[in-house]
Each structure stands twice: as structure tokens, then as C-alpha cells.
C-alpha positions in Angstrom: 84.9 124.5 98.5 85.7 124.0 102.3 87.5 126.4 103.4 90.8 124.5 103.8 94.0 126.1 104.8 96.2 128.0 103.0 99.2 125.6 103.7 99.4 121.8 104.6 99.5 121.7 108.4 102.8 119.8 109.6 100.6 116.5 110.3 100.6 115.3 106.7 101.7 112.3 105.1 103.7 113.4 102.1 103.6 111.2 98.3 105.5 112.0 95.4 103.7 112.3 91.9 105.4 111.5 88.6 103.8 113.8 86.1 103.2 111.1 83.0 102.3 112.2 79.8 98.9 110.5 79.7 97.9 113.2 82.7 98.2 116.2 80.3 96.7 118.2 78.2 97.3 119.1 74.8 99.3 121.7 76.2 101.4 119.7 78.3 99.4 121.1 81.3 98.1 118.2 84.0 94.4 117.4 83.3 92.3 118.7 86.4 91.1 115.1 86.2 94.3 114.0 86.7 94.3 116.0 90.4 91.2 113.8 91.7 93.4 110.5 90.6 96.1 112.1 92.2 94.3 112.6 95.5 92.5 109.0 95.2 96.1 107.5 95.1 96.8 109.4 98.2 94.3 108.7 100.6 94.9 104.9 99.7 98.7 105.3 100.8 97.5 107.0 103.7 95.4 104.3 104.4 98.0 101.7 103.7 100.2 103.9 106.1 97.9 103.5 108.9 97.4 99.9 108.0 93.8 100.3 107.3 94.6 99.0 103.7 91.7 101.0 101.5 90.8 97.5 100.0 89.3 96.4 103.1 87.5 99.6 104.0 86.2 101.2 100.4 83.5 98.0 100.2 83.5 95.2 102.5 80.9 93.2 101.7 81.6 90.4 104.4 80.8 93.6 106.9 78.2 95.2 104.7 80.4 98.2 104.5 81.3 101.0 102.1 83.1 103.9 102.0 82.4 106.2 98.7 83.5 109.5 97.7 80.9 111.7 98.2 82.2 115.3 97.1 85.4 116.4 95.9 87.1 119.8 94.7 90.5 121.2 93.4 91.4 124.6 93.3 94.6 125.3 91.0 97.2 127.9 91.0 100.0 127.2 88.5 100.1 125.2 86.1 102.0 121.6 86.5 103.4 120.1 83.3 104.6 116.6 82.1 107.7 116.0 83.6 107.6 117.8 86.5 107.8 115.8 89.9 105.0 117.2 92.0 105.2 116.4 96.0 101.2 115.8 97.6 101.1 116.2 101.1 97.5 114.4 102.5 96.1 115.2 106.1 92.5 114.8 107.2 90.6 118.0 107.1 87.9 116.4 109.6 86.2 113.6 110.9 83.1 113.2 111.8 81.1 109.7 113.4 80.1 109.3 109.9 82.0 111.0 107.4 85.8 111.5 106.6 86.8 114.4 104.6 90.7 114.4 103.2 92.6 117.6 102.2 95.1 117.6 99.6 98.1 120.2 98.7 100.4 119.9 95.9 103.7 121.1 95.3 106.5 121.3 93.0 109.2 120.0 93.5 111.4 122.3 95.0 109.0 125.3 95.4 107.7 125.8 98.6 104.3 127.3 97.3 101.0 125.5 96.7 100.5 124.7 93.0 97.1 123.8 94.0 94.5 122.3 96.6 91.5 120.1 97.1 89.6 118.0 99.2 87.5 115.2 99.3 84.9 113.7 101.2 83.8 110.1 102.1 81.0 108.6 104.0 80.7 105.5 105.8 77.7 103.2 104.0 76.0 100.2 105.4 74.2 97.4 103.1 71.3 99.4 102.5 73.7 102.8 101.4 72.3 104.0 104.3 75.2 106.2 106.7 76.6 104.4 109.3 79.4 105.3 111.7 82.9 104.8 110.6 85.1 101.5 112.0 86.6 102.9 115.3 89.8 101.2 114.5 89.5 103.2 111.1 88.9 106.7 113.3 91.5 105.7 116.0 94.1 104.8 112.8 93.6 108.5 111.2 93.0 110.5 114.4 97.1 112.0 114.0 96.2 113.7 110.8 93.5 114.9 111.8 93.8 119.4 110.8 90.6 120.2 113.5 89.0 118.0 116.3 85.3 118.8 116.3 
């Protein structure tokens, strides 16, 4: 895993996370699975937020553009269970010409510590799945959450 920081810098956009029963485990627990749709649903309201709305960017096929996931990790704390509210703050981690990768920290509600944390990365795809550099008005869009210039 990237070695994120401990705790969310200040320059994150913050979602809150209804724990539903279908994102469990047997024991009530959230599925680790359920982190990754977690973080999916946040990098497309960041997205929205910057009005680079994720529909437009993920696949374009008028542009012969793409944008998959290309890793992804979640480390866990504590456990969250069904019912509780969790909050997900989502920053940028870095950006690259090419390649975005987002960081994610969740929270209870009401706890100030991290219940647990993960990041995933994305690269820009042309026709061919070949990298290509990211839209600049995508870059320009997501340069305030950016954690580290490089």
C-alpha cells in the first residue's frame, strides 16, 4: 500500500456513508468489498464536485478516452457495523500526466479516529488502452485536493 497519511489532510471533500444491511457481513461487520464501492461512490462526487461529472471522463468514446481503476487497497482498523453513519473524506493522493491516484479515510460518525484507509489508482486510456495524458481541464479541476505536488 502507498504510504498514505495517517490522517486526511484538511483539502478533502467530505461524503457521508449510510451503512445498509446488504454491506455486511454475517456478523453485522461492513464487507471489505463494500469499502471499494464506498470509495468508487466518492471519487464520482468528487468528480461531480469539480464538474468533471465521472460519466464523461470514466469512457468517452466520442474522445477515445478511458479512465479505469488500475489498483486499489483498504487498510481497516475497527470494525464498522450496519447502522452506523460513517463520514469519507476523499483527497487526491497524487497526480501524475497520466495517472490519478485518490486517497480515502473513513470515520465514524462522531469519532475523530480513522476506522480505516485506502486508496485507489486510475489511468488515463486512449482507443487502443494505451496511457495517454489526463484532460487538462480534468488536472486543473482536481489540482486543490491534490495531498503532494510532484
Amino acid at each position: 500500500m502507498l504510504e498514505l497519511p495517517k490522517d486526511a489532510p484538511p483539502n478533502c471533500m467530505e461524503i457521508p456513508i449510510t451503512i445498509r444491511f446488504g454491506d455486511t457481513d454475517p456478523y453485522g461487520v461492513v464487507y471489505f468489498a463494500s469499502y471499494f464501492r464506498y470509495c468508487h461512490h466518492g471519487i464520482e462526487e468528487l468528480m461531480r464536485y469539480v464538474k468533471c461529472p465521472p460519466e464523461k471522463y470514466f469512457r468517452d468514446s466520442e474522445r477515445g478516452f478511458g479512465l479505469p481503476i488500475v489498483g486499489a487497497s483498504c487498510d481497516f482498523f475497527r470494525p464498522a457495523k450496519y447502522g452506523d453513519a460513517l463520514r469519507l473524506r476523499v483527497g487526491v493522493f497524487k497526480m501524475s500526466l497520466r495517472s490519478i491516484t485518490f486517497a480515502f479515510y473513513f470515520f465514524l460518525e462522531g469519532r475523530p479516529d480513522v476506522v480505516g484507509r485506502g486508496h485507489a489508482s486510475m489511468v488515463a486510456i486512449d482507443r487502443t488502452w494505451r496511457s495517454c495524458h489526463l484532460p487538462e481541464e480534468l488536472r486543473q479541476a482536481l489540482e486543490p485536493f491534490v495531498f503532494f505536488q510532484q
